[in-house]
KEVEXMI-301748 format. One record per atom (N, C-alpha, C): residue number from 1; residue in one letter; chain; atom name; x, z, y. Coordinates in nm, 2 decimals. Layout:
REM residues N
- num; residu; chaine; atome; u; w; v
- NUM; A; A; CA; X; Z; Y
...
END
This chain:
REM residues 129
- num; residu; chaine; atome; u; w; v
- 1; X; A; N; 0.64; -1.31; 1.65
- 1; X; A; CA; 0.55; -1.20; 1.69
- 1; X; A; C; 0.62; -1.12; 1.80
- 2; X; A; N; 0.53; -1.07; 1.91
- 2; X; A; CA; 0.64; -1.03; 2.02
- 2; X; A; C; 0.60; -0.85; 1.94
- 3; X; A; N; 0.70; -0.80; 2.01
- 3; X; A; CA; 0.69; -0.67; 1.98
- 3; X; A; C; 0.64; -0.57; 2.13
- 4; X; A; N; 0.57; -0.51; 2.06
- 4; X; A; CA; 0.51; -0.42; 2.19
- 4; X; A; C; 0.50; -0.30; 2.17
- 5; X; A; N; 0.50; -0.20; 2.23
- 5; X; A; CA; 0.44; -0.06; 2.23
- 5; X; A; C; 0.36; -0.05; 2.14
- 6; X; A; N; 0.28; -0.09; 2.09
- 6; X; A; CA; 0.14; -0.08; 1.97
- 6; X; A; C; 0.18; -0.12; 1.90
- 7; X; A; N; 0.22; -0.21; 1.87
- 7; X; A; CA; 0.25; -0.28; 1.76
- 7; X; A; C; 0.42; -0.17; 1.73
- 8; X; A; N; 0.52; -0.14; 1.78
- 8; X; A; CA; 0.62; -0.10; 1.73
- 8; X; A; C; 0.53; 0.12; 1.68
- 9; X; A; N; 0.44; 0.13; 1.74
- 9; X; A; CA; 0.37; 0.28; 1.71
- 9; X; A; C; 0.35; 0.27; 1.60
- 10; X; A; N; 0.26; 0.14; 1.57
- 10; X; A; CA; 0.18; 0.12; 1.42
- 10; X; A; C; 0.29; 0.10; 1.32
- 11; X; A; N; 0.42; 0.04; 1.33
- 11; X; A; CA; 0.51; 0.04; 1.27
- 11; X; A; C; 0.61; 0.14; 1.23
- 12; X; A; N; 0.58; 0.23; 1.32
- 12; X; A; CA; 0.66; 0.37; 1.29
- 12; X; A; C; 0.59; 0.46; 1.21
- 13; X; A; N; 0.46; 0.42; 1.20
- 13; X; A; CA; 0.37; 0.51; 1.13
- 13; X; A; C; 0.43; 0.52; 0.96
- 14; X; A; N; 0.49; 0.41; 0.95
- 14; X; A; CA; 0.53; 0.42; 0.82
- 14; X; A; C; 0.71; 0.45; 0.83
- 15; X; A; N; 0.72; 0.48; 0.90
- 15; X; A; CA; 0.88; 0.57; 0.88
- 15; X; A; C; 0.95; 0.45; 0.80
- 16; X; A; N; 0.94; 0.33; 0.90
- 16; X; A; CA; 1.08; 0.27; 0.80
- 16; X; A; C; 1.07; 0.22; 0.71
- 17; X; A; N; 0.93; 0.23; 0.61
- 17; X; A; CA; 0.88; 0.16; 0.49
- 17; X; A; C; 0.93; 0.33; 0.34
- 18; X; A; N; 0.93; 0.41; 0.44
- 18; X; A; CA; 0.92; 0.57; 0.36
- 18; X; A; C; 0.81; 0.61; 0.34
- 19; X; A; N; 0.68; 0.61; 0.41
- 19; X; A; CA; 0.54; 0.69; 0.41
- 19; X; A; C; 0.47; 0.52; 0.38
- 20; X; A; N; 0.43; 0.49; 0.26
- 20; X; A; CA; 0.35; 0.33; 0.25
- 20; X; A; C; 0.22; 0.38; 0.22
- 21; X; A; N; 0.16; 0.30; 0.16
- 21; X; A; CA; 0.03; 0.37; 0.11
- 21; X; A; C; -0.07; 0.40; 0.23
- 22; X; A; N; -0.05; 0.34; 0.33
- 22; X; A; CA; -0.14; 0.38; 0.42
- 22; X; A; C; -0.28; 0.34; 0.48
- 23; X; A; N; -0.40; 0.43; 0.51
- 23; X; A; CA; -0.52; 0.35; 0.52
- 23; X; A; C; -0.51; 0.29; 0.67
- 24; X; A; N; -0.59; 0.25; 0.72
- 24; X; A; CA; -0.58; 0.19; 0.85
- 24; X; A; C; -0.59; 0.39; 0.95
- 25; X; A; N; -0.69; 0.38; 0.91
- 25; X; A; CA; -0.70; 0.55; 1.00
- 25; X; A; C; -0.57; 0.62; 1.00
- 26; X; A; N; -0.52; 0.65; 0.85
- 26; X; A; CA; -0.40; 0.70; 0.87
- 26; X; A; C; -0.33; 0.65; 0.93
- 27; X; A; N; -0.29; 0.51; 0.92
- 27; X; A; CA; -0.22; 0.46; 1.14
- 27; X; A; C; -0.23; 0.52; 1.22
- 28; X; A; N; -0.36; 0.49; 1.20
- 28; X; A; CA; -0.41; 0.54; 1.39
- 28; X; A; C; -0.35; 0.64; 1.40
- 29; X; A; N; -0.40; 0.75; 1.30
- 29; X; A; CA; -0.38; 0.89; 1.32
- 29; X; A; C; -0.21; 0.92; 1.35
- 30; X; A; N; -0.15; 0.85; 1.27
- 30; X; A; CA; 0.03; 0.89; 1.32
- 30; X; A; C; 0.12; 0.80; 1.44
- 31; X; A; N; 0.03; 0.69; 1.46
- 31; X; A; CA; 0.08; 0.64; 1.58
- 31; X; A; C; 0.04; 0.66; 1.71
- 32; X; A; N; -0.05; 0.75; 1.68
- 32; X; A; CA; -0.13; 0.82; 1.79
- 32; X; A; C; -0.02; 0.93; 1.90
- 33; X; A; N; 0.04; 1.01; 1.80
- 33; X; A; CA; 0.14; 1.07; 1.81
- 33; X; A; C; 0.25; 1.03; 1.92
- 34; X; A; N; 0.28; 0.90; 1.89
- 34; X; A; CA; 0.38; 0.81; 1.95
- 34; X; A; C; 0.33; 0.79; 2.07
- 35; X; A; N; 0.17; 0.73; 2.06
- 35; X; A; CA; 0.10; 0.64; 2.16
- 35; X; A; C; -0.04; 0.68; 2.16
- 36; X; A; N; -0.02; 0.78; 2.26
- 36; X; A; CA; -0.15; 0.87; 2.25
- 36; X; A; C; -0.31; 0.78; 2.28
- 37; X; A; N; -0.22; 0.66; 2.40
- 37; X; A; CA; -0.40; 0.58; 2.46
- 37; X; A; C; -0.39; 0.49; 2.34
- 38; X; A; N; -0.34; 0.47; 2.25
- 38; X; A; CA; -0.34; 0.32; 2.17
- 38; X; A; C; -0.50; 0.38; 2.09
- 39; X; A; N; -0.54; 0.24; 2.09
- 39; X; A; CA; -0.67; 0.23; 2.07
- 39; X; A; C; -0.71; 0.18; 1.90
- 40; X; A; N; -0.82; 0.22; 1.82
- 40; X; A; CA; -0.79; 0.17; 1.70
- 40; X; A; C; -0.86; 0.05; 1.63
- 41; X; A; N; -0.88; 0.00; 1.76
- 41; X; A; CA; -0.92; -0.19; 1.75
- 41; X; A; C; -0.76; -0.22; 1.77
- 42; X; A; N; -0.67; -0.19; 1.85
- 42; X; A; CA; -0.58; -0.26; 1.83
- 42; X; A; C; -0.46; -0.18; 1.73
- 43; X; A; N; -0.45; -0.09; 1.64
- 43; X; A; CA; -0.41; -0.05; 1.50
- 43; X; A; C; -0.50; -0.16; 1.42
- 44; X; A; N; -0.60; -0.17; 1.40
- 44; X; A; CA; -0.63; -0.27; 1.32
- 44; X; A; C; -0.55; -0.43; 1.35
- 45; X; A; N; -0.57; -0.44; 1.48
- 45; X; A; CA; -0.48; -0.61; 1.49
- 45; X; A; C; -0.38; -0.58; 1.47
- 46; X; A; N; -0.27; -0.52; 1.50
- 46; X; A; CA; -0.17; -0.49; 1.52
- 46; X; A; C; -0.10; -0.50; 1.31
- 47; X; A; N; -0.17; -0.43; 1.27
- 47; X; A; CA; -0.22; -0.42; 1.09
- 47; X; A; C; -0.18; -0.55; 1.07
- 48; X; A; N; -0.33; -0.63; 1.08
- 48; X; A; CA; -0.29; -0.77; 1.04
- 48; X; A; C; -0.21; -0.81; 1.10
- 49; X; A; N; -0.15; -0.84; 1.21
- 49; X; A; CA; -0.08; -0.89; 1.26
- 49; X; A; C; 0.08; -0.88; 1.16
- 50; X; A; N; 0.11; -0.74; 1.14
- 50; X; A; CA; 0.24; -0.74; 1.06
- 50; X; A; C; 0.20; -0.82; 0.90
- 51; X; A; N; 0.07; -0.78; 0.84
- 51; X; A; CA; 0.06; -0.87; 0.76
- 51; X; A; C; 0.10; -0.99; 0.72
- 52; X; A; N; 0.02; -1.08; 0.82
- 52; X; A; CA; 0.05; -1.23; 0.86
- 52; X; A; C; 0.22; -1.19; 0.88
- 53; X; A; N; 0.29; -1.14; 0.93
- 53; X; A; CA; 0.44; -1.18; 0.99
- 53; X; A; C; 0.54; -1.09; 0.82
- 54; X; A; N; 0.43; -1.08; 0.71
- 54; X; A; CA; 0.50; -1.05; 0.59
- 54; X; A; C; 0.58; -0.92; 0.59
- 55; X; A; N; 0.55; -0.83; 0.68
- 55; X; A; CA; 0.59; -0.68; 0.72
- 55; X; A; C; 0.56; -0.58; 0.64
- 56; X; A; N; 0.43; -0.63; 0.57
- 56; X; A; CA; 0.33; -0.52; 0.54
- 56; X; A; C; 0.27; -0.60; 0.41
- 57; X; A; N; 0.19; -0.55; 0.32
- 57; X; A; CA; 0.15; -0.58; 0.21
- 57; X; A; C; -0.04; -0.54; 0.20
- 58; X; A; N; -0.11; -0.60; 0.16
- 58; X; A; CA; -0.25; -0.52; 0.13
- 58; X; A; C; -0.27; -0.48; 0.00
- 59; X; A; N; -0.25; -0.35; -0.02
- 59; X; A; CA; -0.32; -0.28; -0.15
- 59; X; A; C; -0.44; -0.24; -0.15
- 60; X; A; N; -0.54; -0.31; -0.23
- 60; X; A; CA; -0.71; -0.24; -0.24
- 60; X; A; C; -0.72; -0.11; -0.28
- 61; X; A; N; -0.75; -0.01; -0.23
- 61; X; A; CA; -0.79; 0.11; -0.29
- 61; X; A; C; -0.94; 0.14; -0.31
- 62; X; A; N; -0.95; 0.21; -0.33
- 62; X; A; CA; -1.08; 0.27; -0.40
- 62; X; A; C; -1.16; 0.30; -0.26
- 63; X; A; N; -1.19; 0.18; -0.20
- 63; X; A; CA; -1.31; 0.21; -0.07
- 63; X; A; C; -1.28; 0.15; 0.05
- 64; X; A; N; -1.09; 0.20; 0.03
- 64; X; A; CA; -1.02; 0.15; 0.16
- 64; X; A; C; -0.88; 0.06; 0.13
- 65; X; A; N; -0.90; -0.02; 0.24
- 65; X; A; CA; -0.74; -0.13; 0.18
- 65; X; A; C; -0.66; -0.07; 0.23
- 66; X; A; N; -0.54; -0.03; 0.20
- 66; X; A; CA; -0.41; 0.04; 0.20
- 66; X; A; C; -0.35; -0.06; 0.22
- 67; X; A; N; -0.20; 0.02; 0.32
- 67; X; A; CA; -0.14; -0.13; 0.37
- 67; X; A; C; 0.03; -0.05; 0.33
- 68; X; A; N; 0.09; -0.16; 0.25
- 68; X; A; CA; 0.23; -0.11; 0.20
- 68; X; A; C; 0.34; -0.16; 0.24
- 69; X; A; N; 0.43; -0.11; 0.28
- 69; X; A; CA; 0.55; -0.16; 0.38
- 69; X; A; C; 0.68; -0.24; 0.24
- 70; X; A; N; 0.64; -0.17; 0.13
- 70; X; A; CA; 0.72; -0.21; 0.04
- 70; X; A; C; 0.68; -0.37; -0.05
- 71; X; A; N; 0.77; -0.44; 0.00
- 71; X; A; CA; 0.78; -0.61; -0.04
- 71; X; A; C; 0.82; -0.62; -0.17
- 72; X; A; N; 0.88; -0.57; -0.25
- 72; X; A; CA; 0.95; -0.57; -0.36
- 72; X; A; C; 0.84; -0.67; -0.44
- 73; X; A; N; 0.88; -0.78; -0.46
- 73; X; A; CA; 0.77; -0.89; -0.58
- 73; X; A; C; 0.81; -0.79; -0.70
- 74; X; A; N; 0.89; -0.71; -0.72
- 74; X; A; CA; 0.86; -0.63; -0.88
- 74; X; A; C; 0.82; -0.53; -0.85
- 75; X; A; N; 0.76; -0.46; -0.81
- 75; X; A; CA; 0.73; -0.33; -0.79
- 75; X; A; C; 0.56; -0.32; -0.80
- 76; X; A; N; 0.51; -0.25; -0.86
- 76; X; A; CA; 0.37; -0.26; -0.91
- 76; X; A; C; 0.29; -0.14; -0.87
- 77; X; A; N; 0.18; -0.09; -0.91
- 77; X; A; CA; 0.11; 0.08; -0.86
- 77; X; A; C; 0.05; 0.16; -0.98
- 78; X; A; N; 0.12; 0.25; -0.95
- 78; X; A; CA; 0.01; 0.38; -1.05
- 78; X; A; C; -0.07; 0.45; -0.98
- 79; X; A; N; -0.19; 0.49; -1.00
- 79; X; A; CA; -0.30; 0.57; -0.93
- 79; X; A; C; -0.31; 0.68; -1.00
- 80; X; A; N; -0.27; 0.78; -0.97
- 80; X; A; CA; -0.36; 0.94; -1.04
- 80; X; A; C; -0.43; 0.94; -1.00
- 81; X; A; N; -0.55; 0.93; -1.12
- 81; X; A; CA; -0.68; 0.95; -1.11
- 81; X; A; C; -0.72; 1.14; -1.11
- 82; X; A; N; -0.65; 1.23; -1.08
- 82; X; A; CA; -0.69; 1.32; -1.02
- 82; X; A; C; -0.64; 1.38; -0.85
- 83; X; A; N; -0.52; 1.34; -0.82
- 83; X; A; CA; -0.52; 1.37; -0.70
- 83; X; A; C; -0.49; 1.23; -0.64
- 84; X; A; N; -0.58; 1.12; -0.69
- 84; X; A; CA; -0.58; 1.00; -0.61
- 84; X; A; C; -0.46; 0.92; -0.54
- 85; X; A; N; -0.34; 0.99; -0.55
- 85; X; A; CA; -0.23; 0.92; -0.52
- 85; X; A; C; -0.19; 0.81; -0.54
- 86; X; A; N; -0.12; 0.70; -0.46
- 86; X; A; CA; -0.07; 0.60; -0.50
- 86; X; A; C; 0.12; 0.56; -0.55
- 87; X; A; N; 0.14; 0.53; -0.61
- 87; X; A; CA; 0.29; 0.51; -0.62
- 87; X; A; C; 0.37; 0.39; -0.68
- 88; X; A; N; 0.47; 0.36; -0.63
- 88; X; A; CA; 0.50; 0.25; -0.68
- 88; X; A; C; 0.57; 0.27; -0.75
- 89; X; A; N; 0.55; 0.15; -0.88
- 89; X; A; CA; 0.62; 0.14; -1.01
- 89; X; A; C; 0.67; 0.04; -1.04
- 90; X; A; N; 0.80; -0.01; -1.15
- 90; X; A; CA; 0.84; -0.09; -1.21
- 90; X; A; C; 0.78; -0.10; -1.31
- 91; X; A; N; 0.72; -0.24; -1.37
- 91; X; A; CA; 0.66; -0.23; -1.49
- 91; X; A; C; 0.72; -0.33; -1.58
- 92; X; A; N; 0.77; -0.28; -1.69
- 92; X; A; CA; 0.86; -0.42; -1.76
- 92; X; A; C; 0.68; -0.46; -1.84
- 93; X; A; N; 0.80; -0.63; -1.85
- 93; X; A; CA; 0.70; -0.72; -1.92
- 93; X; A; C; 0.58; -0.80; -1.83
- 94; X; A; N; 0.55; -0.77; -1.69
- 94; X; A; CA; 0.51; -0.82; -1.65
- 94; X; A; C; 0.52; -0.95; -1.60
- 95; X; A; N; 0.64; -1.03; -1.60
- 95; X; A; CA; 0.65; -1.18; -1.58
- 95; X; A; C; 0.59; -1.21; -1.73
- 96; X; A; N; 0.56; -1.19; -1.85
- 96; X; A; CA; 0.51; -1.23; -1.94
- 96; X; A; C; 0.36; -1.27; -1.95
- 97; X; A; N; 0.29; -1.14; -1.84
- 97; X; A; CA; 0.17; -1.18; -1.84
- 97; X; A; C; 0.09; -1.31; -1.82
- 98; X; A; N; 0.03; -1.32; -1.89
- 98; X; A; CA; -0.07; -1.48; -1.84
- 98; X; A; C; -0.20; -1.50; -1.89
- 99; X; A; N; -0.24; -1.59; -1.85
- 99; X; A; CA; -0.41; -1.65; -1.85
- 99; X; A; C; -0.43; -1.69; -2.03
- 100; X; A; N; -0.47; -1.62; -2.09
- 100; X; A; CA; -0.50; -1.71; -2.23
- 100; X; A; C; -0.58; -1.87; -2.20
- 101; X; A; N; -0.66; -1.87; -2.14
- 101; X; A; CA; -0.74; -1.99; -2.10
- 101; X; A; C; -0.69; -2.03; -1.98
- 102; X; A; N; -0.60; -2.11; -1.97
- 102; X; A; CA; -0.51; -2.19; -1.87
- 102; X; A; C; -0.58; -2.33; -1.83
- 103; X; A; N; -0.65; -2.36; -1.89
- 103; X; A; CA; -0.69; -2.47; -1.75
- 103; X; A; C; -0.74; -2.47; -1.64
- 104; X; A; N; -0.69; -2.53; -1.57
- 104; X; A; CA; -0.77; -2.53; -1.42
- 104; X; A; C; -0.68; -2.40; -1.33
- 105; X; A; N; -0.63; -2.25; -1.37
- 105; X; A; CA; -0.57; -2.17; -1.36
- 105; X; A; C; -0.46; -2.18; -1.25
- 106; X; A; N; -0.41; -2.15; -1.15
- 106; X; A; CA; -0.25; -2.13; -1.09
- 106; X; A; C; -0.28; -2.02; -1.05
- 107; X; A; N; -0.12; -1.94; -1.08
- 107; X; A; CA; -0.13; -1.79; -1.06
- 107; X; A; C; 0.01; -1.82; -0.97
- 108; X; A; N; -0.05; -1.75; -0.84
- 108; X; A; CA; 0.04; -1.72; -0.71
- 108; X; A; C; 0.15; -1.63; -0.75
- 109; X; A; N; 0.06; -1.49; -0.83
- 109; X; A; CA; 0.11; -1.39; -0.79
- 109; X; A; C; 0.05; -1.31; -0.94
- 110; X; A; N; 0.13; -1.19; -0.92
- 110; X; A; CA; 0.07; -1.09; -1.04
- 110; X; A; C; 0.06; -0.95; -1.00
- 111; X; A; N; -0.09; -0.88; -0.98
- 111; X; A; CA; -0.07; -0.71; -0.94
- 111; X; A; C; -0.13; -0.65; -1.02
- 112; X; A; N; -0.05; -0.52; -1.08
- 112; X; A; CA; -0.07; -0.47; -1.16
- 112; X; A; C; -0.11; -0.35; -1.10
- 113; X; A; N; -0.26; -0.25; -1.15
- 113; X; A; CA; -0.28; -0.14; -1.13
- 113; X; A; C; -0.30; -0.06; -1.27
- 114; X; A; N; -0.18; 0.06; -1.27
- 114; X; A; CA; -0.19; 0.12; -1.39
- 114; X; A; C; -0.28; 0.27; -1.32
- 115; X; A; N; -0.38; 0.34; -1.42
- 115; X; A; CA; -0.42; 0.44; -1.39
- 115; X; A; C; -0.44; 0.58; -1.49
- 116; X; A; N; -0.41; 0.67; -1.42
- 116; X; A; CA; -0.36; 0.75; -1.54
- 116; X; A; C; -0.34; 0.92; -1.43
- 117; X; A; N; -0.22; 0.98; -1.49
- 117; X; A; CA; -0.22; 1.17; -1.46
- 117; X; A; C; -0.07; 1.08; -1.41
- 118; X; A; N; -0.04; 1.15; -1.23
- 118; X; A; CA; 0.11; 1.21; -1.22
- 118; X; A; C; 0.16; 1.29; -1.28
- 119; X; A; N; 0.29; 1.30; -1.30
- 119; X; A; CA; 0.38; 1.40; -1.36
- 119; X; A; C; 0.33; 1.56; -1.31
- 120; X; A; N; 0.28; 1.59; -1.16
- 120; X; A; CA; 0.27; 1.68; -1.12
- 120; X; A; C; 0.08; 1.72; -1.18
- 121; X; A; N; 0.04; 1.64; -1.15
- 121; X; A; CA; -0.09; 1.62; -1.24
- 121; X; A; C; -0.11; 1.70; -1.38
- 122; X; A; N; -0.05; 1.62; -1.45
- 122; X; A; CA; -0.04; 1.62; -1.60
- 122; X; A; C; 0.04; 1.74; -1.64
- 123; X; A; N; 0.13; 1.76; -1.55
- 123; X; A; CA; 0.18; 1.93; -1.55
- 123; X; A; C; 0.08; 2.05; -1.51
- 124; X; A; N; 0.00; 2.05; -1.42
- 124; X; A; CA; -0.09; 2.11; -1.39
- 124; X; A; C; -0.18; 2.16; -1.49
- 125; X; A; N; -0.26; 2.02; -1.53
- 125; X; A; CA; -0.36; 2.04; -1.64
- 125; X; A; C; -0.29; 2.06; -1.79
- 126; X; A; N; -0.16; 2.11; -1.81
- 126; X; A; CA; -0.12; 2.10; -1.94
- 126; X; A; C; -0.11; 2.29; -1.89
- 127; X; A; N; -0.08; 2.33; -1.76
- 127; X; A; CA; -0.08; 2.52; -1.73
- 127; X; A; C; -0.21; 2.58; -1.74
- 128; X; A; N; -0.31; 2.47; -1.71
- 128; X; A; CA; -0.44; 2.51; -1.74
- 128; X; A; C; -0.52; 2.53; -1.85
- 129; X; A; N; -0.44; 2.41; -1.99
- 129; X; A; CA; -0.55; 2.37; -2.05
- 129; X; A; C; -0.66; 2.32; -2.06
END
């Protein structure tokens, strides 16, 4: 993959694989910063493009695909279902998972979405009652 101005903007958007979790707009929106004419037909190619080159990961979110810099094969997601955040988790026990009805079956891969209160969440609503 060559590297270019767009494509190195769209990649800074994520600080290095520090800010993940990101929608495609939210690209735009921080590589814009960097690369004021960059356009957001080419934040979307640019997207896939690190995908395809294994840079980047697709998380489905609730409407919008989220794109995650962090590769970790163990690393899984929790969603607070009140301020919608996403985060990544370790989850033991997960190589144990499997198909009860295994025929016909091959599992590539395993993604786990747990959903629940953040710590900052669950603190909140415990000051509130």
């Amino acid at each position: 993959m060559r590297v270019t101005p767009q494509r190195r903007a769209v990649w800074s958007a994520f600080e290095g694989g520090e800010s993940g979790h990101l929608t495609a707009d939210q690209v735009f929106e921080r590589a814009r910063r960097e690369l004021p004419e960059l356009a957001r037909a080419t934040v979307y190619n640019s997207l896939s493009e690190l995908v395809r080159a294994g840079l980047l990961q697709v998380v489905e979110g609730r409407g919008a695909v989220l794109y995650d810099p962090n590769l970790d094969p163990n690393h899984q997601h929790f969603r607070c279902r009140s301020c919608d955040r996403l985060y990544d988790v370790h989850i033991e026990g997960v190589e144990q998972l499997r198909i009860s009805e295994t025929e016909g079956f091959t599992v590539d891969g395993k993604t786990v979405l747990l959903v629940g209160l953040c710590p900052q969440c669950s603190a909140a609503m415990e000051r509130t009652g």
